[in-house]
N, C-alpha and C positions, 0 to 999 in steps of 0.2 A: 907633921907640919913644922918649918921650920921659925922657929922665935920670931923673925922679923916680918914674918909674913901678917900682911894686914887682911887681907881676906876672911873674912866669918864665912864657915865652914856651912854652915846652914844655908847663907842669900847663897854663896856658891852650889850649892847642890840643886839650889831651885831655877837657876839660869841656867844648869846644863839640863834642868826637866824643861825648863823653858824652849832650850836650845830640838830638844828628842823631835818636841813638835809642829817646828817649823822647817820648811825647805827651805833650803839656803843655794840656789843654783850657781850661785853667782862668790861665793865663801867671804861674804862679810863675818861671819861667824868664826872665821880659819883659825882664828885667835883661841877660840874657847875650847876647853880641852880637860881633860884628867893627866893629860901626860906632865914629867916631872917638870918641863918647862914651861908650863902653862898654867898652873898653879896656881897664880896670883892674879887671882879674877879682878882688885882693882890695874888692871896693865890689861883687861880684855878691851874689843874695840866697841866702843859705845857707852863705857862705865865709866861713873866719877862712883869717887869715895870721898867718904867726910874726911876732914885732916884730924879730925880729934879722934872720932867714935869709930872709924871705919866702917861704917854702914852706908850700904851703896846709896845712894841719892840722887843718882842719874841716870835712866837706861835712854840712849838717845841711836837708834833702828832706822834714822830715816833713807828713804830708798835711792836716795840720789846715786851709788854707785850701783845701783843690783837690788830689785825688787825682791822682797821674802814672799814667801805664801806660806800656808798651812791654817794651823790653828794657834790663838793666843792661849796661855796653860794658864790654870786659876793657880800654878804654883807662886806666879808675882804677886800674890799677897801675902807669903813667908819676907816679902821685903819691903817691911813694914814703916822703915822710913823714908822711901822713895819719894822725891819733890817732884822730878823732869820725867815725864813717860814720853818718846816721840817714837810714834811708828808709821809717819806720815810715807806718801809715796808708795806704798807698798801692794802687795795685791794680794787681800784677804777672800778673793771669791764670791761678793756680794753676800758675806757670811754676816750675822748680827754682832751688834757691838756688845763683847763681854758685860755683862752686870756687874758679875764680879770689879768691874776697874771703880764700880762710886764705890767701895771700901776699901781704898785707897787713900784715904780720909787727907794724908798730909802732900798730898800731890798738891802743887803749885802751879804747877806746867800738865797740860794733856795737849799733843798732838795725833788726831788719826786723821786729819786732812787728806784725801785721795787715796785710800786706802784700800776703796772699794770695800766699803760695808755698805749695808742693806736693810730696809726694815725699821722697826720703833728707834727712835732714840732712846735709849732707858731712861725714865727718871731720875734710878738711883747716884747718876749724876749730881743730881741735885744736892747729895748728900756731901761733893767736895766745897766744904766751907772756906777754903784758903784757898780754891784756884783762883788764879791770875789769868791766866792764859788758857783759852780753848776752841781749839781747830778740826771743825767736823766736815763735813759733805764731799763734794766731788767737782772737779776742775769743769766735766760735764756730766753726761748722761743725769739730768735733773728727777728729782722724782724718785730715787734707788732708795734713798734714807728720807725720814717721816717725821713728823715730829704734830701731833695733834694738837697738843699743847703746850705753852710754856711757863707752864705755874713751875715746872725744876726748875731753870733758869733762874728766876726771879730770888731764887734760895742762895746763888752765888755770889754774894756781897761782894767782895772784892774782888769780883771779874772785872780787868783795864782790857782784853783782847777778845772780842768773839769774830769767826767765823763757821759761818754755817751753809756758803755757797753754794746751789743749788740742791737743798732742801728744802723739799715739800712743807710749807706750811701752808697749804689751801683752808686749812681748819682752824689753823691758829688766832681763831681773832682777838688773842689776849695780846697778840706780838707789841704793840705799840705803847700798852702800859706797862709790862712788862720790859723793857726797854728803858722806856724813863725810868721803871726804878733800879737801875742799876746806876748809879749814882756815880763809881768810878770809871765807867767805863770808857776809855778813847778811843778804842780802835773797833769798828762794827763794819761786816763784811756781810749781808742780805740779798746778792744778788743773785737773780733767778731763782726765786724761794717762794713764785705763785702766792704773794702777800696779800692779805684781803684788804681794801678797803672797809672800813672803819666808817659806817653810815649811822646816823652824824656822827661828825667828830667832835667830841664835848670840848672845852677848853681844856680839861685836866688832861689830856694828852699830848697839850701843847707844852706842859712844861719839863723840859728839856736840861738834861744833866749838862754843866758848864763844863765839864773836863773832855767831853767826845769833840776828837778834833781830826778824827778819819770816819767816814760812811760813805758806803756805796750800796747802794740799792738798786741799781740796773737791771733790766731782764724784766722787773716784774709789769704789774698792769696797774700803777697808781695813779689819779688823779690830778690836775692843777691845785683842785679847789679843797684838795685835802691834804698833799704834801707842801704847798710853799708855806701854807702857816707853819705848819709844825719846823719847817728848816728857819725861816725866821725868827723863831725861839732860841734860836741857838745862840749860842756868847761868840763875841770875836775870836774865840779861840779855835773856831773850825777851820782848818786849812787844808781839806780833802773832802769833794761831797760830786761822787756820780751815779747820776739818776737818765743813762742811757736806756735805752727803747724801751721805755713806758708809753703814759697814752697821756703827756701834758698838754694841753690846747691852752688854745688860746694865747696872752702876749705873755712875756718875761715882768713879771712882777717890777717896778723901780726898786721897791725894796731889796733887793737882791745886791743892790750895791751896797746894802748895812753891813753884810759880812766882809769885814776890811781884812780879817787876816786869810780869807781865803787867796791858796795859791795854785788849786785845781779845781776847775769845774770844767763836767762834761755835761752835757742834755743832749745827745746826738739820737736822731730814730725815733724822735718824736712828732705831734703836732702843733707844736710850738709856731704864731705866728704872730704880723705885725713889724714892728719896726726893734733892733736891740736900744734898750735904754740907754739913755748918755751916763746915767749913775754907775755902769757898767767901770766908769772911769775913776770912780772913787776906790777900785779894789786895788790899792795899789802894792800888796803882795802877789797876785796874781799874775802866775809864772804860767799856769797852761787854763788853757779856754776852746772848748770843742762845742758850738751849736750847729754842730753839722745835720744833714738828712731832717729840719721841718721843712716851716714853709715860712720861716721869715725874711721879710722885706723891708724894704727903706732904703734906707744908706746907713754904713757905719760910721757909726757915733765916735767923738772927742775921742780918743780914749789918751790923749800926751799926758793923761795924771800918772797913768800906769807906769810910771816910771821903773819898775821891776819888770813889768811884764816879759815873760822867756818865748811864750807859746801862745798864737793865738789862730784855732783853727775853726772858720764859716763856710764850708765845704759843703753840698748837698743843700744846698738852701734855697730858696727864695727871692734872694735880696733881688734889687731893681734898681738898686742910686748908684753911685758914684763912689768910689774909692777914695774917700778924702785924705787930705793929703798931712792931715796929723796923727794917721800912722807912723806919718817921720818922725814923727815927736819923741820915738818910743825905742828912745835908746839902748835899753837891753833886750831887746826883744830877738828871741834866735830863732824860734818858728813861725814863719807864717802863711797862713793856710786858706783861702779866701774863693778854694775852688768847688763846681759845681754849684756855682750860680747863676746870675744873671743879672751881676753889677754890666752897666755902659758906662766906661769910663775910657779915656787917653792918660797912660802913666808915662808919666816921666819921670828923671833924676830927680825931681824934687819930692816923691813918694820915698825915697831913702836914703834921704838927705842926711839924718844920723843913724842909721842901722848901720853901724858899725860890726854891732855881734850877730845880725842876721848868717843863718846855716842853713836855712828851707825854705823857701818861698815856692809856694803853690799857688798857682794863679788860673790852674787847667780847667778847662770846660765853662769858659763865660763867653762865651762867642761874642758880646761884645764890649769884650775890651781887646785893647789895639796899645800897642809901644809908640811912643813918638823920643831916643834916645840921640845925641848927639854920636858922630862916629867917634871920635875922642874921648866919650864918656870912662869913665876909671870907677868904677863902684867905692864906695868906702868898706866892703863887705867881701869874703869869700864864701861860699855860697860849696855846701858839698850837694847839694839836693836842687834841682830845677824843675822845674814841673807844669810845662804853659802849653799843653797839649787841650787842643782845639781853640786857643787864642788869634788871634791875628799879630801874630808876629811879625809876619813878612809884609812885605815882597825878597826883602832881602834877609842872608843870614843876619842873626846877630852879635856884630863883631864884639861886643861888651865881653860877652861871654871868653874870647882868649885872657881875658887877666882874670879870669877862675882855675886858679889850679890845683885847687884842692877839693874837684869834683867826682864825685860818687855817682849819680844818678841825672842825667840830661834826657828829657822829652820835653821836646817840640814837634811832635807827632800832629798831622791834623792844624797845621799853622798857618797856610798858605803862603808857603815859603817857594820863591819861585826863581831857584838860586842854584849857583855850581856848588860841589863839596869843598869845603873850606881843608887844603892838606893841613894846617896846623892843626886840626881838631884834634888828631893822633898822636902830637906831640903836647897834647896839655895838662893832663894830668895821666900823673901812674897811677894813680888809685883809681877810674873810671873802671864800673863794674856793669852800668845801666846804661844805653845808648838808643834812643827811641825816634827816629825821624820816619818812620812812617805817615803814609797816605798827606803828603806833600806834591811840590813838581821839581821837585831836584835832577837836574837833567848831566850829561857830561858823564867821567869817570871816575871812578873809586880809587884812592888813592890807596897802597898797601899799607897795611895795617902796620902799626909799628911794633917792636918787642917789649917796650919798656912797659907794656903793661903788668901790673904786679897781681891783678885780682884775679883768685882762680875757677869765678864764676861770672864768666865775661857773656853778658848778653849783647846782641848786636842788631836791630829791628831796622831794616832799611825797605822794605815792602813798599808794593805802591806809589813807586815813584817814574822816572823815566831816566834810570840811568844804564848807563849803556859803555859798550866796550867789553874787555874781560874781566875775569873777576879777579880781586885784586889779591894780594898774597894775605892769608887769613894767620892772625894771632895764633899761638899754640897752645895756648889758656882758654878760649873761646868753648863757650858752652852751649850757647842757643846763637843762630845763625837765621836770617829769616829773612832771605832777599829775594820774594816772589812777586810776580806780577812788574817786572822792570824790563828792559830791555839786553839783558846782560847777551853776551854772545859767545861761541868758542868754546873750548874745553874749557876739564874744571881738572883737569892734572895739579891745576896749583895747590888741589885739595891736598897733595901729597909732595909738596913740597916742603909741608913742616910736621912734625908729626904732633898732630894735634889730638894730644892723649885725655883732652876732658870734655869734649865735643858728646852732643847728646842729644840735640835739635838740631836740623837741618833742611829748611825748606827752600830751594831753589827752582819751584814751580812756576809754571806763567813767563817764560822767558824765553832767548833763541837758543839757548846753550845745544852741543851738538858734540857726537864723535863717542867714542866706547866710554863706557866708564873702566876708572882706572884701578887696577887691583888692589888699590892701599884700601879700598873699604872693608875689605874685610878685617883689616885693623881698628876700625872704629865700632867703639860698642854706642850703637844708637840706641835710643828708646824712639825717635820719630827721623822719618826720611822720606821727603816727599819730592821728587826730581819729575812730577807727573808734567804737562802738554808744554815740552821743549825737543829736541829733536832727535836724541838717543840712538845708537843703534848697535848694532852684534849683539849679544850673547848676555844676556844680566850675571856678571860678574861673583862671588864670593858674599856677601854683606852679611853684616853682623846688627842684628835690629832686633828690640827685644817686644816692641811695641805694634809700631803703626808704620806699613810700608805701601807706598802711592809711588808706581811709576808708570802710571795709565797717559794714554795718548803721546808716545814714542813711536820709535821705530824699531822697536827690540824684537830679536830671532831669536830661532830654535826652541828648545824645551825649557819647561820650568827648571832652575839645579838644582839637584839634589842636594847643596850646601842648607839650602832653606829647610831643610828636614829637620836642622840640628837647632831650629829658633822657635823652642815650642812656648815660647810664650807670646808670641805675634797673636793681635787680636785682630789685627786688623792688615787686610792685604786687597791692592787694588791693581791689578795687570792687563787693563780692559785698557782696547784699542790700540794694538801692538799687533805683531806681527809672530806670535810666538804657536807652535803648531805642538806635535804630537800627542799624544794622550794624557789626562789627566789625573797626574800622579797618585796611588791608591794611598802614598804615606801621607800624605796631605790630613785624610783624615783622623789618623793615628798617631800624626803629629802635633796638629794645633788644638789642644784638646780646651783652647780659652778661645774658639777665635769666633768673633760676630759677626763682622763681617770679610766676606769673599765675591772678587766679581774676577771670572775670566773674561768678559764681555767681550765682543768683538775682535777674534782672533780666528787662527784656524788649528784650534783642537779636534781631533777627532777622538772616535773608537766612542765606548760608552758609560753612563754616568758612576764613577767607581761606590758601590754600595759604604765603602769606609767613608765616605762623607757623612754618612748617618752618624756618627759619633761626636759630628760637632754639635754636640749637645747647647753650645749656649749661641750658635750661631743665629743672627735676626735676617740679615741680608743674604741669598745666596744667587749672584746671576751669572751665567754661562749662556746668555742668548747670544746668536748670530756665530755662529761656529757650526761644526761640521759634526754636532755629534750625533749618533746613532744609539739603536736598541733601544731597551721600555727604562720609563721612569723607576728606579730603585721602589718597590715595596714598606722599603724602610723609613720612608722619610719620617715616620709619627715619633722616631727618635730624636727628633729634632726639641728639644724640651723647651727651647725658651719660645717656640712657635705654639705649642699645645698648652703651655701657662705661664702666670706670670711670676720670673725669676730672677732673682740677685748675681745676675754671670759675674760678680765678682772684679767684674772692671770699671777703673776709676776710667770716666771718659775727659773729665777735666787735667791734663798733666800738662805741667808745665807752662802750657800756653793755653790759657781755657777755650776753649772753641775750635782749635785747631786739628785736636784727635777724634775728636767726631764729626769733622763735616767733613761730607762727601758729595760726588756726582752721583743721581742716583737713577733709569731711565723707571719714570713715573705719569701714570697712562698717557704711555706714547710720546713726553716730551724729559730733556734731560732737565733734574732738578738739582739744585746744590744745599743739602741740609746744616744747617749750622745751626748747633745746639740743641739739635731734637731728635737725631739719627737714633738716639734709643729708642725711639716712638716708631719707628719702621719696619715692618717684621715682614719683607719680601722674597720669593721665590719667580724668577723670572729663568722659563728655558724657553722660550721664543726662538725662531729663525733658525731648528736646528732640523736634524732628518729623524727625530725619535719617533716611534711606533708604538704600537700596542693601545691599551687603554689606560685612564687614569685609573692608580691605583685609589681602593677603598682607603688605605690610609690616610690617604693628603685630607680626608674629612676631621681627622685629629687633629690637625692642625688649625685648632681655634682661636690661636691668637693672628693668623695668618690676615696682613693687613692688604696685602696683594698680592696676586696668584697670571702668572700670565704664562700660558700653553701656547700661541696664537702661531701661526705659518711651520706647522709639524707634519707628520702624518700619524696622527694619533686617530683610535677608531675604538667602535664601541659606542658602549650609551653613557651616560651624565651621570655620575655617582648619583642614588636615591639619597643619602645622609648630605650631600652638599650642602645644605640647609643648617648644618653645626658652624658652619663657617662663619660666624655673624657677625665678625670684627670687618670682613672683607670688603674695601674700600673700590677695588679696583680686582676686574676679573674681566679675561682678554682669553675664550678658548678658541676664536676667529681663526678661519683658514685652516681645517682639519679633517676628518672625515667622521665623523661624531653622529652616529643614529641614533634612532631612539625619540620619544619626545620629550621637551625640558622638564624636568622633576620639579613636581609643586615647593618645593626648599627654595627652587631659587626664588621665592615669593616671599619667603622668611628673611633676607640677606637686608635689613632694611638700612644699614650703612652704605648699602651699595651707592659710589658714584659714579662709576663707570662700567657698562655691559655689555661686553662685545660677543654674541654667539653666533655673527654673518659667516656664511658661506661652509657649512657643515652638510651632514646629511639628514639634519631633524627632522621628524614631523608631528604631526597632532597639532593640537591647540596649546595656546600660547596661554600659560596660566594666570586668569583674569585678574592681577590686582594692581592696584592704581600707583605702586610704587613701580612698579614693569613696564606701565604706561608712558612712561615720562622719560624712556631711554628713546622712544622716537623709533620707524623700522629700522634705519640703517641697523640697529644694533641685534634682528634677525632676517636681513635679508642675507638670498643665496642659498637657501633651503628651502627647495620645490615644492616641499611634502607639509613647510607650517603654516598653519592658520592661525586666523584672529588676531584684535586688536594688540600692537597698532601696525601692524600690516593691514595693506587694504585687500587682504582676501577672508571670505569670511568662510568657515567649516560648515559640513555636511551639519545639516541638521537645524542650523544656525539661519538657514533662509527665510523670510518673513514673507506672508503670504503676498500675493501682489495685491495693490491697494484699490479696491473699486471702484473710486474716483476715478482713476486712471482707465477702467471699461467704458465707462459711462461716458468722460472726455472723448473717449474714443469713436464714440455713437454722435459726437455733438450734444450731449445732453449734461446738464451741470449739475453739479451734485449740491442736493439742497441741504447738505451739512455743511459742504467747504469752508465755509470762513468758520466755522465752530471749530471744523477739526483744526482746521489751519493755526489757529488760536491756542489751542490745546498745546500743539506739537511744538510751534515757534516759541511762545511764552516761556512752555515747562523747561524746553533747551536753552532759551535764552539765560532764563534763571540760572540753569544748573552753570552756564560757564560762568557768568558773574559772581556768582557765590565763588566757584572754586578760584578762581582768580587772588576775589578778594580775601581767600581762603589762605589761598596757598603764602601771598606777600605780607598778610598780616599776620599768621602766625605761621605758617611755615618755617617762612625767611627766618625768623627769628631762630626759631631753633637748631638751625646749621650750627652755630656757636655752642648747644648746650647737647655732648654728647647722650646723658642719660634720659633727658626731655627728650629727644629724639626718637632714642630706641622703645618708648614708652607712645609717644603719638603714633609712629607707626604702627605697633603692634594694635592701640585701636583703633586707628585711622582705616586700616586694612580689614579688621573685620567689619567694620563699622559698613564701610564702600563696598565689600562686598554682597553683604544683606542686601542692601540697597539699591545693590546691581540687578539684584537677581528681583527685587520686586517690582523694580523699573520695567524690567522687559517682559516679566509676565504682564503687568498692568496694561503694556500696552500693546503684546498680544490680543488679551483681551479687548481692548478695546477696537482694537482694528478687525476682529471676529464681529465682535456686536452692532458693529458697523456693520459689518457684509453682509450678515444676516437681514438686516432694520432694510438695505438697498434692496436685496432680492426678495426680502416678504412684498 
């Protein structure tokens, strides 16, 4: 080793045992080495050395460039005066936290913050008497690391840093004294750590170290009546304290304005009600303010003391008064945020009469509040964030808005703006990245887009309006595109007029547009394209979609192309009501090995169902009805996994636009539905209106999560699977207009979800199996089959005929039956009863249970046998009794 080298040979040999055990995928470690130039382990990356003793003193690992994994080596305790350990970020495998690190005695610093450990926290922690700093848990997944107790902790004198975010402390009920006695501590991070309440809380936990002047406690389940004491002990020196989605009720304390150096407070996600305190105004370092998502109301309070104030966000609330107008008052104030509520006020220029430094103003979702601005108005403010979606803005645009030019994010979506498009909109700012005028009446043309946009995540939301003409020449930066349901008309050639290389959303649904589409799409890599009920025709062209493709109800020909073969990640594909023919590609199912839903619906495919369909393992929707197909239903269908149980298909259905990649057209008993936001809840097979033959196969009985099954206008034949009865998620089942023998299998008496039953016009026969949940589809749902009997058809089965009643001989002689008014009594009474009961049976608690799926599956299942004992004693009884009768006449 060369004289100058400061390196001890020792700490170096246990960083490179250190080094043996960790994976490095990413070579944060490139550094470390035995080669001649590497040598000098203080020059590796992540090492300080002392300037005197050269003993390492710092290993700092954290994972911001490139995650480690492996294992930690107990060789770091050969490096014995180590102060900083940081191995935050990292991905240790939900492995446990080395013990070996509390004999590390002279550590200062420990960071394993997200490190993905698991398990006890060690006590031996306890044993760093000189840490300062220490950062344990996990960003999420709550729960992974534990900690029963915190008598270690309390051993840490001069801890000034704790986090331990989203650990488990359900057991810790020492947390809170434990806490106070860390005396130095300022920085305390608690949130999502399943804290217990503290019943009662003695005073001695109210006394409160005066140096913490950061806490957040958010996520857990704390009290009003137990937390604002304790936060009122606190010294003016707290200027950070969030205690988001707890369980606070009831009003905001006055006292809450004591703490004057506070300059953040959040209470969002609570039950917070009442009116905000005017004291509110005494905080006059407070820079940010979130009482978003209770239930408070009034009007907002004074607050022009706040003369600091930067942020002040009432979103999600309550409120009911009036926007008062000494918010102007509040001259630094740069956020303001006062949406989702249900202030009624009229704003004018004189609400920011000195918001000079205003930058956000949220004012969205108060329906009623209303603008009353002068046209000449000139803001004192620019403003990069707007935000007054479902206000009353309109009738007119708002011209105010052209002198913001330094705007980022614009919606006035939902405004009742009833207005042309303003062409300077496109000239006002380059930085505009958010553009939201949806579900307005914006009528007229779309001006083209201009180039000077600079942002390369250009959203563009003009949806729901009545705008009309061509569409206009789109930015080349533009990312999300969303102008459905307007009147746009003509081609869309101008798509390829720029080559618009960051595009990724694309919906031009609900409009006149018309003519081929144009080959540049196979340039665009979509994740969503949805060109569905506009007027389309030729040949579906090239496209590149990695997601979700809708071009149902066109006029598109020929076959599906084979280009789609090469997009196996489509999850989702809609070609229903089109004009598109030949057989039904067998790669389809070889290729979309993620895809859930498929509808060919309403085309004219022919030939028959390709068995490689069975491999779309995560598919929930599959329709091909109204087509020309032939041959028996695939055997395979039980391959269908996410219909036989319930699975993770690995698809994110919320992207980009939440609601938009799952909802669909879906045709649902017999009428078209449009699901939004629930399309994972659908798990149908619909082959209706085609020419298939044979029988259903025994498999489709596998298929237990099957929510709707419809066979109906086929030529299918045979009898009724015997297991149909596994079916029991089945909401909706349609095998109408078939050739179907046999008679119904007592199963379908188990289906007790069932809401619609259609088995008209087959070749059934037998008796109709008696239970009272079969009764309630009415005949229509088996008429057309000659051969069934029994309720509720009004024909009644061999066997089933009850003797004729002797009253009716005796009538017949002129002689009166000296029971009649008994029997008559008997008969009217008992039946009278029975339907009033069930009446009042079925509305009082029936009704109810529509809403409560497992109440359901549980009353039926007694309800059915219950009814049917019942049944069968009824009609003996009064067999009997009508015997005993005839006999009593002719003795």
């Amino acid at each position: 080793m060369k004289d100058d080298m400061r390196c001890l040979e020792k700490e170096r040999e246990a960083l490179l045992k250190f080094k043996d055990e960790i994976i490095d995928e990413d070579g944060q470690l490139s550094s470390w080495g035995n080669q001649k130039d590497k040598e000098e382990c203080c020059k590796w990356r992540g090492i300080i050395c002392d300037n005197l003793t050269n003993h390492i003193i710092q290993l700092d690992l954290n994972g911001a460039s490139g995650r480690l994994r492996g294992n930690i080596s107990a060789r770091l305790l050969e490096i014995q005066h180590l102060k900083h350990l940081n191995l935050s970020f990292n991905y240790f495998n939900y492995s446990r936290i080395p013990q070996f690190i509390g004999s590390l005695e002279r550590l200062q610093y420990l960071d394993l913050f997200d490190s993905y450990f698991s398990g006890e926290i060690p006590h031996h922690l306890g044993n760093l008497s000189e840490l300062q700093f220490l950062g344990l848990g996990l960003t999420e997944n709550d729960g992974m690391l534990t900690s029963t107790n915190l008598d270690w902790l309390s051993r840490l004198h001069s801890l000034r840093y704790l986090n331990l975010r989203h650990v488990n402390l359900t057991t810790a009920t020492n947390w809170l004294q434990t806490i106070n006695n860390l005396i130095h501590l300022k920085v305390l991070h608690l949130s999502h750590c399943h804290l217990p309440t503290v019943l009662p809380p003695s005073p001695s936990m109210f006394n409160v170290s005066n140096s913490l002047y950061e806490l957040d406690l958010s996520g857990n389940d704390l009290s009003s009546f137990f937390i604002f004491p304790w936060l009122f002990n606190f010294s003016s020196g707290l200027s950070y304290f969030d205690l988001d989605s707890n369980k606070l009720q009831g009003s905001i304390p006055d006292a809450i304005g004591n703490l004057l150096s506070l300059s953040y407070l959040s209470l969002i996600e609570n039950q917070l009600e009442g009116e905000i305190p005017i004291s509110l105004g005494n905080m006059s370092s407070l820079s940010y303010l979130d009482l978003s998502s209770n239930q408070l109301m009034g009007i907002v309070p004074h607050l022009a003391l706040s003369s600091s104030l930067t942020h002040l966000s009432l979103d999600h609330n309550m409120f009911n008064g009036t926007v008062t107008q000494s918010i102007g008052s509040l001259s630094k104030l740069e956020y303001l945020n006062l949406g989702s509520n249900h202030f009624e006020d009229i704003i004018t220029e004189s609400h920011f009469f000195n918001l000079s430094q205003l930058q956000l103003l949220d004012l969205s979702y108060n329906p009623g509040i209303s603008f009353d601005f002068s046209l000449g108005w000139n803001p004192p403010f620019q403003l990069r964030r707007v935000l007054l979606a479902g206000c009353k803005v309109g009738p007119h645009f708002p011209t105010w808005l052209r002198t913001q030019t330094t705007l980022y994010s614009l919606d006035i979506s939902n405004a009742e703006i009833l207005d042309t498009f303003p062409g300077w909109l496109w000239e006002l700012s380059p930085n505009l990245g958010y553009l939201n005028l949806s579900h307005n009446n914006f009528h007229g043309v779309v001006h083209d887009f201009s180039s000077k946009f600079s942002t390369n995540f250009l959203i563009i939301d003009l949806s729901f309006n009545h705008f009309s003409g061509s569409l206009p020449i789109l930015p080349p930066n533009a990312s999300f595109l969303h102008f459905s349901n307007n009147k746009f008309s003509g081609s869309i050639t101008n798509l390829c007029n720029e080559t618009i290389y960051s595009l990724v959303y694309l919906d031009f649904s609900n409009n006149l547009l018309s003519g081929q589409l144009p080959d540049c799409f196979a340039n665009l890599e979509l994740d969503f394209l949805n060109l569905a009920h506009n007027n389309f025709s030729g040949n579906i062209p090239s496209v590149s979609v990695l997601m979700s493709l809708h071009l149902q109800n066109n006029s598109f020909s020929g076959e599906i192309p084979t280009s789609l073969s090469y997009l196996a990640t489509l999850a989702f594909i809609d070609l229903s009501r089109n004009k598109l023919t030949g057989k039904i590609p067998t790669w389809m199912g070889d290729t979309f090995i993620g895809l859930v839903f498929l509808s060919l619906r309403s085309n004219e495919f022919f030939g028959s169902i390709p068995s490689n369909l069975c491999y779309l393992s995560h598919l929930q929707v599959l329709d091909l009805s109204l087509n020309k197909i032939s041959g028996a239903i695939p055997k395979c269908l039980n391959n269908l996994t996410a219909m036989v149980q319930e699975v993770d298909n690995g698809i994110d259905y919320i992207t980009l636009r939440p609601g938009d990649f799952e909802s669909a057209a879906v045709m649902w008993k017999r009428k078209e539905h449009e699901y939004i936001n629930t399309l994972q809840l659908v798990k149908l097979i619909d082959l209706s209106r085609n020419n298939l033959v044979g029988d259903i196969p025994t498999e489709i009985t596998s298929l237990v999560m099957l929510v709707g099954l419809n066979l109906s206008r086929n030529n299918l034949s045979g009898i009724l699977p015997a297991k149909i009865g596994r079916l029991r998620s089945l909401d909706f089942l349609d095998l109408s207009r078939n050739h179907f023998s046999g008679g119904i299998p007592t199963g379908v008496s188990q289906l007790d979800q069932l809401g619609v039953l259609d088995l008209s016009y087959n070749n059934l026969s037998g008796k109709i199996p008696q239970n009272i949940h079969l009764q309630t589809f009415g005949a229509s749902a088996f008429e057309g089959n000659p051969d069934l009997c029994g309720l509720p058809l009004n024909k009644t089965c061999p066997g089933d005929e009850i003797p004729q009643d002797p009253k009716i001989i005796g009538n017949a002689n002129g002689m009166k039956d000296p029971d009649e008014e008994e029997d008559k009594l008997i008969s009217d009474g008992f039946y009278i009863s029975m339907a009033v009961g069930f009446v009042f049976g079925f509305w009082g608690v029936c009704g109810t249970l529509v809403f409560n799926n497992s109440w359901r599956i549980a009353f039926f299942k007694l309800w059915n046998s219950s009814m049917d004992w019942l049944y069968v004693k009824i009609a003996i009884s009064k067999i009997r009794l009508k015997e005993a009768f005839h006999k009593f006449v002719k003795f």
